[in-house]
MISE-49130 format. One record per residue (C-alpha): residue number from 1; z, x, y. Coordinates in steps of 0.25 Angstrom, whole numbers, plus 2048, in hexadecimal, padded with zeros to 3 digits. Example, Ala and Ser with C-alpha at 12.3 -4.5 7.8 and 13.67 -1.06 7.14 Angstrom:
% MISE-49130
TIMI, nr, z, x, y
TIMI, 1, 81F, 831, 7EE
TIMI, 2, 81D, 837, 7FC
***
This chain:
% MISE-49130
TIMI, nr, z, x, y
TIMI, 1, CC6, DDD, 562
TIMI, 2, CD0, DE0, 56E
TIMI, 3, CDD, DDB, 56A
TIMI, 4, CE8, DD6, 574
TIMI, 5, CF2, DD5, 569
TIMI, 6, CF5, DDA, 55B
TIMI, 7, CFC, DD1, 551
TIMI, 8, D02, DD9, 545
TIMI, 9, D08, DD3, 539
TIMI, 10, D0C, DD9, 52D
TIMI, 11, D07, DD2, 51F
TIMI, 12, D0D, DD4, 510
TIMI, 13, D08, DCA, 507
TIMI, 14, D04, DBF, 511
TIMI, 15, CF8, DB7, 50C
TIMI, 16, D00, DAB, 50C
TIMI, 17, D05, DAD, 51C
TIMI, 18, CFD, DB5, 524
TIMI, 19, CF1, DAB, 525
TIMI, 20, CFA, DA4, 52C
TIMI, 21, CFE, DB0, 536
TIMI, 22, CF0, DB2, 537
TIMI, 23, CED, DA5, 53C
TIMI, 24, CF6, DA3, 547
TIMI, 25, CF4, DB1, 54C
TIMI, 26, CE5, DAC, 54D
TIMI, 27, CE8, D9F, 556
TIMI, 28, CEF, DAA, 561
TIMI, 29, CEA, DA7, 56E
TIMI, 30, CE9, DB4, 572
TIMI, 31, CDC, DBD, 572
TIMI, 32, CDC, DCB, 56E
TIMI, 33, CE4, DC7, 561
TIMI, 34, CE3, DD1, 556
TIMI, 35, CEB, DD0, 548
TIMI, 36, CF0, DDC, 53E
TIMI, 37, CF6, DD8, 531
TIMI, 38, CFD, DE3, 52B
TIMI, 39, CFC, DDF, 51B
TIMI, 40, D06, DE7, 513
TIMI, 41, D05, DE8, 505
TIMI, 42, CFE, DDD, 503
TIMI, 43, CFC, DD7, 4F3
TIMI, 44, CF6, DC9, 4F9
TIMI, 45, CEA, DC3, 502
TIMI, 46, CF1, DC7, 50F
TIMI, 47, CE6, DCE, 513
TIMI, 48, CDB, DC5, 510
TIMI, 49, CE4, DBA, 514
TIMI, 50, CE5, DC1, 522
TIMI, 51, CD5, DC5, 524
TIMI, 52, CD0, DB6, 521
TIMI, 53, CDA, DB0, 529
TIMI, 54, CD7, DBB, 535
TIMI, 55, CC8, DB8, 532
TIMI, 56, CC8, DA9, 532
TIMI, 57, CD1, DA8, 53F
TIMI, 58, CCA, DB4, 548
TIMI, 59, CD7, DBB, 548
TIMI, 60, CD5, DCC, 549
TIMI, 61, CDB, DD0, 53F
TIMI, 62, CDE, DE1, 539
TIMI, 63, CE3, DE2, 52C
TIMI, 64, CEC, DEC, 528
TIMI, 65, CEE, DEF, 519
TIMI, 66, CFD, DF9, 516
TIMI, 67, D05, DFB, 50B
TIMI, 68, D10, DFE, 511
TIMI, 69, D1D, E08, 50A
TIMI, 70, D2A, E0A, 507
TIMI, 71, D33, E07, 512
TIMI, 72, D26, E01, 51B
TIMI, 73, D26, DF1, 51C
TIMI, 74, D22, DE5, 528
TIMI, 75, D25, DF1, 534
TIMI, 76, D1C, DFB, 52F
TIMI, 77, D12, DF0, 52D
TIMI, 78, D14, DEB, 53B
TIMI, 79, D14, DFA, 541
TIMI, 80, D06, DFB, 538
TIMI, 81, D00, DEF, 53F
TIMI, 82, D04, DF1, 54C
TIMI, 83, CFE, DFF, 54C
TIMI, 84, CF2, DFC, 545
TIMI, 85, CF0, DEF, 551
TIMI, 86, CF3, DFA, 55B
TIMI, 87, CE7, E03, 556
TIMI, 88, CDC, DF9, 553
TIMI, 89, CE1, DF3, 561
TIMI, 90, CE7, DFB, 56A
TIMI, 91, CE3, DF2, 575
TIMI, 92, CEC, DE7, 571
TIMI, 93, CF8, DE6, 57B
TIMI, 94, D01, DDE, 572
TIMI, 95, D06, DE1, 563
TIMI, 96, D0B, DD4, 55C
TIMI, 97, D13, DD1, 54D
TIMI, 98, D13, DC4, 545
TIMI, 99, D15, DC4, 534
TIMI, 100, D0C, DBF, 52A
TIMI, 101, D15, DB2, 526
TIMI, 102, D16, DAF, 535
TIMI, 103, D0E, DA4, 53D
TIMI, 104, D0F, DA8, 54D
TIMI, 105, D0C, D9C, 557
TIMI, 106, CFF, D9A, 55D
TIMI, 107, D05, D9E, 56A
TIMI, 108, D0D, DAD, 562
TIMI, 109, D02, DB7, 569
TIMI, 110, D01, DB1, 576
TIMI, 111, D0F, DB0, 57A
TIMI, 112, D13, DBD, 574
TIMI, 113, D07, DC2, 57E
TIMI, 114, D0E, DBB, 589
TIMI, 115, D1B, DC1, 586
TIMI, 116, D15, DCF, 584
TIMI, 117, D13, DCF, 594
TIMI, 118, D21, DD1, 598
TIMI, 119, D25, DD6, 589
TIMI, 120, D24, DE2, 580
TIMI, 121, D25, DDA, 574
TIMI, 122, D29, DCA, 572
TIMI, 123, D30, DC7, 563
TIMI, 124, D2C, DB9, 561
TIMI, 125, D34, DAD, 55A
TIMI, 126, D32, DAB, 549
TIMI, 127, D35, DA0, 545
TIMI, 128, D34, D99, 536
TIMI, 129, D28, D91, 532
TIMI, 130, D2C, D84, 532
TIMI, 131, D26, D7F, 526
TIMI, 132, D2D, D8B, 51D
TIMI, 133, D3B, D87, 522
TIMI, 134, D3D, D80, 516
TIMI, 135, D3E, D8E, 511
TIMI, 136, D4C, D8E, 515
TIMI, 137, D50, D80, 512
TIMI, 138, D5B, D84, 509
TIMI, 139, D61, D8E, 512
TIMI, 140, D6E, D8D, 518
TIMI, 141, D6E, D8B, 526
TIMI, 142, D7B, D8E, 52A
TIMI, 143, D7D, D9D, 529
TIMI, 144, D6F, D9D, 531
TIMI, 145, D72, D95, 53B
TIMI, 146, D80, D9F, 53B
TIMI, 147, D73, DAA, 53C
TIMI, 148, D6D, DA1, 549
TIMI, 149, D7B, DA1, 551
TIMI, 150, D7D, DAF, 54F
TIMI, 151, D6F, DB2, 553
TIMI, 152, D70, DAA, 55F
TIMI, 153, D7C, DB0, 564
TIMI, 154, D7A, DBF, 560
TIMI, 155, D6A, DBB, 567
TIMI, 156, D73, DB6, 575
TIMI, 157, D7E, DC2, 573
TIMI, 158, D72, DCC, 575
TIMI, 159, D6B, DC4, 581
TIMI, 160, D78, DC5, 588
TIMI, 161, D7D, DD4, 583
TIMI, 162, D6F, DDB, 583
TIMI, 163, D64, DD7, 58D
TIMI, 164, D58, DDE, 592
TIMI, 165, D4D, DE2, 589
TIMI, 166, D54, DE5, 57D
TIMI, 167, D5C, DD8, 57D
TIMI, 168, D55, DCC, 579
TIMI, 169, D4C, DC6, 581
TIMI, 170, D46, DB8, 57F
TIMI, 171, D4A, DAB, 576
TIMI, 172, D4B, DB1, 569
TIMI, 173, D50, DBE, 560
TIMI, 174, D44, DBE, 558
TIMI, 175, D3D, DCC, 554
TIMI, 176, D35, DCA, 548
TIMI, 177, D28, DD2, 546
TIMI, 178, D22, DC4, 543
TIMI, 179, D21, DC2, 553
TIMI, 180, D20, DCE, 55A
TIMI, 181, D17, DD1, 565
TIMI, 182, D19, DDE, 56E
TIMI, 183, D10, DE7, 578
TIMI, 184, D09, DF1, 572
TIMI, 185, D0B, DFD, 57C
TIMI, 186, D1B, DF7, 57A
TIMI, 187, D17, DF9, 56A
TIMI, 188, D13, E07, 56C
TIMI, 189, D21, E0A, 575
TIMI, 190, D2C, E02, 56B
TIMI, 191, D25, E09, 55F
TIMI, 192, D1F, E03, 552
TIMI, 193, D24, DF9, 548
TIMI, 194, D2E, E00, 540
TIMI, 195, D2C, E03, 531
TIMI, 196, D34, DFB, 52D
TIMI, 197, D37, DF1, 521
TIMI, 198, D3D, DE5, 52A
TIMI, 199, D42, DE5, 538
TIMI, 200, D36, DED, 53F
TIMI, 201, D34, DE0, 548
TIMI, 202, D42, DE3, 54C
TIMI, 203, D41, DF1, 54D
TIMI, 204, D35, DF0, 556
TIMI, 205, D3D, DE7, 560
TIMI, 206, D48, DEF, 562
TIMI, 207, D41, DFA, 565
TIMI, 208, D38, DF5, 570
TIMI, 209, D45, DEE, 577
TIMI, 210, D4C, DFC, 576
TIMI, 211, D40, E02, 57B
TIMI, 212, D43, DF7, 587
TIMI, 213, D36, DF0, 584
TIMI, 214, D39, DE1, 587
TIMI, 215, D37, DD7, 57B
TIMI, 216, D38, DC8, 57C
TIMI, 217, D3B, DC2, 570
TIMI, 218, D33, DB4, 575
TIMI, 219, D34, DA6, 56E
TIMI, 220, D29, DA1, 573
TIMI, 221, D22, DAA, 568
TIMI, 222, D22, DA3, 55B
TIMI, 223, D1F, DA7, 54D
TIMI, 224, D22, D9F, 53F
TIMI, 225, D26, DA9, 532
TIMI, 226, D26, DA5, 526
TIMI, 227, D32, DA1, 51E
TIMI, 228, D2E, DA8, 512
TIMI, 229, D3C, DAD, 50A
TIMI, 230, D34, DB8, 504
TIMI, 231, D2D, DC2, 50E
TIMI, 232, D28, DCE, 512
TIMI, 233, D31, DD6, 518
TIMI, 234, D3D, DDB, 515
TIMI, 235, D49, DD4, 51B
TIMI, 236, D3E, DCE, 524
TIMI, 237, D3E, DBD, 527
TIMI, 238, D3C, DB9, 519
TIMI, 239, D48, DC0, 516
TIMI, 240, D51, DBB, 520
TIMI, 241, D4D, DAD, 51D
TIMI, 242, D4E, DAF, 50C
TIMI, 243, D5E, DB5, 50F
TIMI, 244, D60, DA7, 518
TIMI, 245, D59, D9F, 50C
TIMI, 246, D60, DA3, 502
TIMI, 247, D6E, DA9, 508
TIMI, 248, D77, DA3, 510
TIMI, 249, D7F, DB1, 511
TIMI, 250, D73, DBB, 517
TIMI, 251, D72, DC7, 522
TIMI, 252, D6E, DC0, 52E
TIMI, 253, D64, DC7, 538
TIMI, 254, D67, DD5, 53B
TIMI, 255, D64, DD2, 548
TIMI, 256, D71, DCB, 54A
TIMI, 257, D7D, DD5, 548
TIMI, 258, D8B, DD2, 547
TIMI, 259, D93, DCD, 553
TIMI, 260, D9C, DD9, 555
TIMI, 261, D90, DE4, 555
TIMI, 262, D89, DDC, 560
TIMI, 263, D95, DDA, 568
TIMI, 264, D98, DE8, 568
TIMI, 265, D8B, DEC, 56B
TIMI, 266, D8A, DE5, 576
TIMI, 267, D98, DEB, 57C
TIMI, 268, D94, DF5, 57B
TIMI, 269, D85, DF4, 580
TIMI, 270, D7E, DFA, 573
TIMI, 271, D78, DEC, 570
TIMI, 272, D69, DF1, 56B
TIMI, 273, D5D, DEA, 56C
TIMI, 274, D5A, DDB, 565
TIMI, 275, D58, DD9, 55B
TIMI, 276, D64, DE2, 556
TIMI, 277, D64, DE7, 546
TIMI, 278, D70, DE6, 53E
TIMI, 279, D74, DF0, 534
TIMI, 280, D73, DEB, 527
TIMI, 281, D80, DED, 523
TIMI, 282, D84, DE7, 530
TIMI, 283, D7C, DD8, 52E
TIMI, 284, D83, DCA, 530
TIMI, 285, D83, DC0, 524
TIMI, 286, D82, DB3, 529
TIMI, 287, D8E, DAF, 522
TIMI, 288, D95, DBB, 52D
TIMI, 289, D90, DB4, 539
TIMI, 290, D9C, DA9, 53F
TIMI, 291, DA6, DB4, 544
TIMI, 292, D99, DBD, 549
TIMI, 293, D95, DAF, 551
TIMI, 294, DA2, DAE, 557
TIMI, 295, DA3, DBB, 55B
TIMI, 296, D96, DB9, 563
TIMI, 297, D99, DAD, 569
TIMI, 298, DA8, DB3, 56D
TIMI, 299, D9F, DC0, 575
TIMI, 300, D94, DB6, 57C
TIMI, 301, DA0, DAE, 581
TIMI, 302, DA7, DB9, 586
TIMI, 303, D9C, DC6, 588
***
């Protein structure tokens, strides 16, 4: 097979998801689509889940079986995948990331094809599955709607303090591993996935933006996750979602750091690339977040 693209996902233990994945990465209207599953550690049917799935559909599908170490987690497993999809396919112009409990639209490959035209690498939008939400029916709303506002400023603070490629280009701060797309040559320049625990998707975007490689984090490309409270990695999604579950005092995204840091950094023009990574011992609680808002508001109305 010639392949046009590559999708990589990293699999633990996802007999019960990834036929799912699977099945909408068969219905792409894109030709030349080739699939490698990194499965890690596995104790369950992921694999034979993933081969009959990739049989019955057509889908072209590598398998890649690691126990991974000490220290190694989802980045090494997507740094595996993308080089084994680079040597069994070193034609393929486009490198692409989803996760194992993740369903992409039937339009994910083609518009992150569109966008790799004029783009290095596109960060598509993850949303919840709606039918999982009631998940989170018993979570308190208010500190995460405190978590949106403060988003939402910090997101329009950096549009208007940091443009260019290492700002934030397009309708959304998302960079999530579960929809990633980038050139391959681009790939090769940034460097690999990271090995890294959690926050390798992260990583890998900052790197290309300070390598000025432009990214567009694109809304019009869509992918459900799961609203599973007990995942994969370690402070990855599920994690995120079980602390607003179950806490209404929680670190919010370390994307988002407090109000006097970014301010200062924009004074004095040392503003890094989006998304930022907040120390851990300098992260929000979203019971900390009123006066940071109103900072944020006071600087937008007076830059």
């Amino acid at each position: 097979m010639t392949a046009t693209l590559v999708v990589v996902i990293p699999a633990r233990n996802e007999a019960d998801r990834i036929a799912d994945c699977l099945a909408a990465l068969a219905v792409q209207d894109v030709p030349g689509l080739a699939v490698v599953v990194v499965a890690n550690g596995c104790t369950d049917r992921t694999a034979d889940v993933a081969w009959a799935t990739a049989d019955a559909a057509g889908l072209h599908l590598e398998l890649l079986t690691v126990t991974l170490g000490t220290g190694q987690g989802v980045g090494t497993a997507r740094r595996l995948g993308c080089a084994r999809a680079l040597d069994l396919y070193p034609e393929a112009a486009a490198l692409l990331s989803t996760d194992a409990d993740c369903v992409v639209a039937p339009d994910w490959a083609a518009r992150n094809l569109h966008h790799l035209r004029s783009a290095a690498m596109v960060c598509g939008r993850v949303d919840p599955m709606p039918h999982e939400l009631h998940v989170l029916d018993d979570m308190d709303h208010g500190p995460a709607r405190m978590e949106g506002r403060y988003e939402a400023l910090v997101m329009a603070f950096y549009r208007m303090h940091r443009p260019g490629p290492c700002g934030l280009a397009g309708d959304h701060g998302h960079a999530a591993g579960a929809s990633l797309a980038m050139q391959a040559a681009a790939y090769r320049t940034a460097g690999e996935f990271g090995d890294l625990a959690t926050g390798e998707d992260r990583d890998l975007v900052r790197r290309f933006k300070a390598a000025g490689l432009p990214v567009w984090h694109a809304d019009d490309v869509r992918v459900a996750a799961s609203c599973r409270l007990d995942g994969r990695a370690q402070d990855g999604m599920a994690a995120a979602l079980r602390a607003r579950a179950l806490r209404t005092d929680y670190l919010i995204d370390d994307a988002l750091p407090p109000s006097q840091a970014l301010i200062a950094a924009a004074a004095q023009g040392t503003l890094g690339p989006w998304p930022l990574h907040v120390a851990p011992q300098d992260r929000l609680r979203a019971t900390d977040l009123t006066p940071h808002i109103a900072a944020l508001e006071a600087a937008m109305q007076h830059p």
